[in-house]
N, C-alpha and C positions, 0 to 999 in steps of 0.2 A: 408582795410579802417578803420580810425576809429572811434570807437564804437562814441565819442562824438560828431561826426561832423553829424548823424543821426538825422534828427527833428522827427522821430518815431521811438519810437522802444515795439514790443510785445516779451514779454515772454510767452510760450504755452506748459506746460506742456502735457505729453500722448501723444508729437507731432507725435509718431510713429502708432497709433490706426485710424480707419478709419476716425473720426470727426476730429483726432488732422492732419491727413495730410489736411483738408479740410478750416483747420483753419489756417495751415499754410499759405497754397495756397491763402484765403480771403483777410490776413493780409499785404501777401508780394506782392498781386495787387493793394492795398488800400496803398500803398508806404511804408511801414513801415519794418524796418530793423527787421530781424524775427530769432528771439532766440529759439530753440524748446529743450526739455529736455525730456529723455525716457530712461528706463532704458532697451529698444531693440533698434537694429537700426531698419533704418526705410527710406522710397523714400521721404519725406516731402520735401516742395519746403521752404527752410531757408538758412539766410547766415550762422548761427552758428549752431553747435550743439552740447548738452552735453549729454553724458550717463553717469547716472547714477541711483542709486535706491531712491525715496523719503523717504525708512524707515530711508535711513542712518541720515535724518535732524530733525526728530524727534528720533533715537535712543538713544542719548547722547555720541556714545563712539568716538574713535579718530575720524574715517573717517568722522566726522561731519564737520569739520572746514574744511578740504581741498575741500570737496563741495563746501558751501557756498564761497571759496574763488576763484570755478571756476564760480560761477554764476554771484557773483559783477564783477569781471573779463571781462566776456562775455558783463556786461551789462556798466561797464565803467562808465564814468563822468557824460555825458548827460544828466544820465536822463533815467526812467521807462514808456513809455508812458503807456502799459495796462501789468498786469499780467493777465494771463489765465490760472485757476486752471481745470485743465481738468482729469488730468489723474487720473481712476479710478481701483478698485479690485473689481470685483463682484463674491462673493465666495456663490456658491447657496447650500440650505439643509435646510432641516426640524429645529426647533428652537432647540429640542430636539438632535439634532445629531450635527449640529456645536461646533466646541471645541473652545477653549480661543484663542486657534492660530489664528483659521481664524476667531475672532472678532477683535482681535489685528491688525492682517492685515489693514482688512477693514479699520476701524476706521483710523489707523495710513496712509494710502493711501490719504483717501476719505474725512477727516475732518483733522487730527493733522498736514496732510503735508503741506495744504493750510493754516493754524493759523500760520507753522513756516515760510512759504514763505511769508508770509506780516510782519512780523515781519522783518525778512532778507531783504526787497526791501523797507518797507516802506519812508526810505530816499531817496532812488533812486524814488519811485514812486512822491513822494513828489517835488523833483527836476523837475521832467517830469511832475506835474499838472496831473499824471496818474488815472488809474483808474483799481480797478480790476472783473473780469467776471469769476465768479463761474459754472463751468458746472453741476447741478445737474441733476436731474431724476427725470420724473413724477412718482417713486417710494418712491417720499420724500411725496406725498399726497398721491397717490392711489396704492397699491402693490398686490400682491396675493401670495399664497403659497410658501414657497421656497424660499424666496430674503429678511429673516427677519433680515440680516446682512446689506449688501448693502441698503435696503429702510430706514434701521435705522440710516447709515451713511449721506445718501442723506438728511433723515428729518434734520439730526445736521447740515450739511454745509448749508441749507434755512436759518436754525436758526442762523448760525455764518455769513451769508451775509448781513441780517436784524443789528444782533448785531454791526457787525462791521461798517456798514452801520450810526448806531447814533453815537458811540463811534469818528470814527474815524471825522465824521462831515464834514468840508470842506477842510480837508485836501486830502481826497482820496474819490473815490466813490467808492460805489461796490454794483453789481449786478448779478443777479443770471437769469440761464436760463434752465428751465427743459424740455429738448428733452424725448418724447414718443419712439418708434420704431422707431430706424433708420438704413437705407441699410449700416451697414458697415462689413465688411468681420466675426467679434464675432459673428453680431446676425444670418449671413444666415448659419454657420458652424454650429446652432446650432436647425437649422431644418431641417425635415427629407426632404423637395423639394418644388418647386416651390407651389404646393397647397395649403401647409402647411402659407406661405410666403403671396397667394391670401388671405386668408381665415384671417390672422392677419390683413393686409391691409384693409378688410371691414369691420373692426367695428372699424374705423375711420370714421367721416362723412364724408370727402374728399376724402376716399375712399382708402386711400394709406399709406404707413409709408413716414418718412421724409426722402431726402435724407441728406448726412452730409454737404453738401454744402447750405442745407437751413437753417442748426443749426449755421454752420461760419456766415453765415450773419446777424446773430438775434446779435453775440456775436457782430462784428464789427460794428454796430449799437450801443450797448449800452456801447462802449469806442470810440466812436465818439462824436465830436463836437454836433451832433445832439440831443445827449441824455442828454449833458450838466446840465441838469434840475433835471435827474433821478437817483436817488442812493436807495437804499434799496428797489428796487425793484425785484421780481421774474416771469421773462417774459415765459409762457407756450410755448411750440413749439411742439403742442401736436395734430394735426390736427381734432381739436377740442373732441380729447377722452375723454379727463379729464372733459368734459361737458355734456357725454353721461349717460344717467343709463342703465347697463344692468341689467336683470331681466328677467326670465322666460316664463313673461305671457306679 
């Protein structure tokens, strides 16, 4: 089919991580002709799919142009309806112990990818009346030990959603959505069992982490008609933790 004859269409990076299958699945029941890009494969429910790496679009060297020239590609004449800046590096260590490489990474992942892919689609979003949905992390406010790579990326991309957010004015929206713990196959691989998993769950007020199907829906919300209104905002999906104090006593 083609790509112009599409009255929606999402771009979803990370589409291969557990939010981005979930974002997929959102977008392509909410009708929208669904572009997913990753640089693993991945079961995500899209009609396109690109792998590749997002350092290649901020590296400068060759492999840069013939990306960018599978993405306009994939996205055609039509028209951008949302970009979804999702996919992320979360390289964890002490501040002391992380090397250049893994700031590089992050950074060039989690903030430089998303600056060259609105640069890269702005036409196309502009065409499309689109909008773009930054996935950040309630690590862009509140972090702890270990994640002072990742929580520093996360704060630049709130900041680059806001910025871009006046800058770009009425031409594009963009918003940003900070997911707390979410059930996706990274975060349970990376505790030791079920307990471990309860015990994170309850210091949520709600009692529980999010699933990724409830993060798709905050995104498809805010590159919908509905949100029309709303641009440089940063929507929490944080089952109210970001509003909790912990404290000892």
């Amino acid at each position: 089919m083609n790509p112009s004859s599409q009255a929606k269409t999402a771009l979803v990076t990370g589409a291969s991580g557990g939010i981005g299958v979930a974002l997929c699945s959102a977008f392509a029941a909410a009708g929208y002709r669904v572009i997913g890009c990753d640089v693993r494969e991945g079961d995500a429910r899209m009609d396109t799919f690109l792998r590749f790496d997002l350092r290649a679009l901020v590296a400068g060297g060759p492999e840069r142009q013939p990306v960018i020239d599978r993405i306009l590609a994939a996205v055609g004449d039509g028209g951008l309806t949302v970009l979804v800046n999702n996919a992320a590096v979360q390289l964890r260590g002490p501040a002391g112990e992380l090397s250049i490489d893994d700031w590089r990474s992050s950074i060039d992942v989690n903030l430089l990818a998303p600056v060259a892919l609105t640069q890269i689609l702005l036409p196309a979003l502009e065409r499309g009346r689109g909008s773009i949905v930054n996935v950040a992390s309630i690590h862009a406010n509140l972090t702890k030990p270990g994640f002072v790579a990742y929580a520093t990326s996360k704060a630049a991309l709130v900041g680059l959603t806001r910025s871009h957010a006046v800058d770009l004015g009425r031409r594009v929206r963009v918003n940003a959505v900070l997911p707390a713990a979410t059930a996706t196959p990274m975060l349970t691989a990376g505790l030791p069992g079920a307990g471990e998993l309860d015990a994170l769950g309850a210091m949520h007020p709600l009692g529980r982490i999010a699933q990724p199907e409830e993060v798709a829906a905050a995104v498809v919300y805010l590159a919908s008609e509905a949100a029309s209104f709303v641009t440089g905002a940063v929507l929490a999906v944080d089952g109210g933790v970001g509003a909790r104090l912990h404290d000892p006593t």
